[in-house]
N, C-alpha and C positions, 0 to 999 in steps of 0.2 A: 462938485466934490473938491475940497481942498485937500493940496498935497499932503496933508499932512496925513487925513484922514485915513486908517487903513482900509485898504479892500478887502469887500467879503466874500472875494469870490474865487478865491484861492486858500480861504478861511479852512473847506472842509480836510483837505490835505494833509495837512501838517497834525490836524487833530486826528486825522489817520493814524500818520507812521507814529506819533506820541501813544496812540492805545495798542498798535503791534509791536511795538517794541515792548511796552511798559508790560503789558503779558507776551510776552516770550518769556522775557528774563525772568517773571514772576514764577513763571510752567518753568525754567530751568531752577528754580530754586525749590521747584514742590519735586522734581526727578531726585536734586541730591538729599533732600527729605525721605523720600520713600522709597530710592533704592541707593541711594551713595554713590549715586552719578558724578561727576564735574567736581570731585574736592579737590580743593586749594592743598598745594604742599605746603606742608605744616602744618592743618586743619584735615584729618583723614575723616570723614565722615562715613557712618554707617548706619543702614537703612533704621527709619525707626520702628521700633514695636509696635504692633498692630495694635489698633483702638488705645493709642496715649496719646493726648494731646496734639505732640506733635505731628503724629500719624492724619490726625484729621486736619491739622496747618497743611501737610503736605499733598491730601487729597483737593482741598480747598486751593491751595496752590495750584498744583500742576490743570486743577480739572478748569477753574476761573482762570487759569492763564491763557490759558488753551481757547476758551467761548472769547475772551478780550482777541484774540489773535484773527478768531474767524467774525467776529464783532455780531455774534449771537447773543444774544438778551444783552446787550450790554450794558444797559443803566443798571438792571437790578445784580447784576453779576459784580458790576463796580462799586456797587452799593455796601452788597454784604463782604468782598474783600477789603473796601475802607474800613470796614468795622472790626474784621479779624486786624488786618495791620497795627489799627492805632490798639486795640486787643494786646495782640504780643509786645507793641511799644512798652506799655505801661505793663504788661507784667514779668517780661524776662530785661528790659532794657531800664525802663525809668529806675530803678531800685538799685544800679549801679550809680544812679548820681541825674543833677539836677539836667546837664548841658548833652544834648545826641551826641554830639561829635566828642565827648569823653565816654558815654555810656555805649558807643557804638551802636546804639539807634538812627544814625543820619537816614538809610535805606528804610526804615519801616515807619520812620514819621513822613519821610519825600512819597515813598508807596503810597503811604493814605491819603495825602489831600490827592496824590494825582487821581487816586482811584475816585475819591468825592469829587472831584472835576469831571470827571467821564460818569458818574453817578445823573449828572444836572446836562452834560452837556451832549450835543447830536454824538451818535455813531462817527459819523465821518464817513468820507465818500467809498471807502473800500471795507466795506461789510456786509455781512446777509440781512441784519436787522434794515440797512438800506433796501436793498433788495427786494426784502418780503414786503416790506411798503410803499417798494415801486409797484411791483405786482398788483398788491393789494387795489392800489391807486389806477390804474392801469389794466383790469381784468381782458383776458382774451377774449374774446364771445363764441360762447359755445354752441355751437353745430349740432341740432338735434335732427334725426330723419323721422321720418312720418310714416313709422313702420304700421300703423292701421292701411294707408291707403297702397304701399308696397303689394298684401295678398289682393287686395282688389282688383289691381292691374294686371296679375298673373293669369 
């Protein structure tokens, strides 16, 4: 292996703390959506109206941040959050202008590819979706007794 080449054996790590992070913050931005958690001074935020819009951003938030955190279902969970993100990009962000970093889009266009990266890419080593396919991989062998010949002996 040449130096240059990276190793992949430290690979799953860092695609960990990149999906626990990326949903945390996502689950703290679906709390200030749906109860007015965490605003920014200057920016008061309050809870939004039930069944608008952004009420379902915010359940789709905090509920997909939450599965990326515990790294359950994670492909399809990262799947359908890239599609909400680049979603709200283009319809509350693009329409102020061509460039993210004028339109204040930088946050929901960087969300979506990372979330379409974790869509294609492993769980990473600290998840249950790991987990349940270690298990799966892996089954215990189950212990059956031989309750017919138990009354026979009695």
């Amino acid at each position: 292996m040449s130096k240059f080449t990276p190793s992949t054996q430290w690979a799953n790590y860092p695609l960990s703390l990149l999906r626990i992070v990326a949903g945390f913050l996502l689950s703290l931005h679906g709390l200030t959506l749906l109860f007015g958690f965490f605003n920014a001074p200057g920016h008061p935020a309050k809870p939004a109206a039930v069944f608008t819009l952004i009420w379902f951003a915010g359940i789709l938030q905090l509920v997909g941040g939450s599965l990326l955190v515990l790294g359950l279902f994670t492909r399809p969970v990262a799947f359908v959050l890239s599609g909400h993100l680049a979603f709200a990009y283009f319809l509350a962000h693009a329409p102020k202008g061509f460039w993210p970093n004028l339109n204040g889009g930088e946050l929901a266009a960087l969300y979506s590819f990372v979330f379409l990266y974790l869509a294609f890419a492993d769980s990473g080593a600290f998840s249950l979706d790991g987990l349940i396919a270690k298990v799966n991989r892996n089954p215990s062998p189950i212990v059956v007794s031989d309750t017919q010949n138990l009354g026979a002996n009695a």
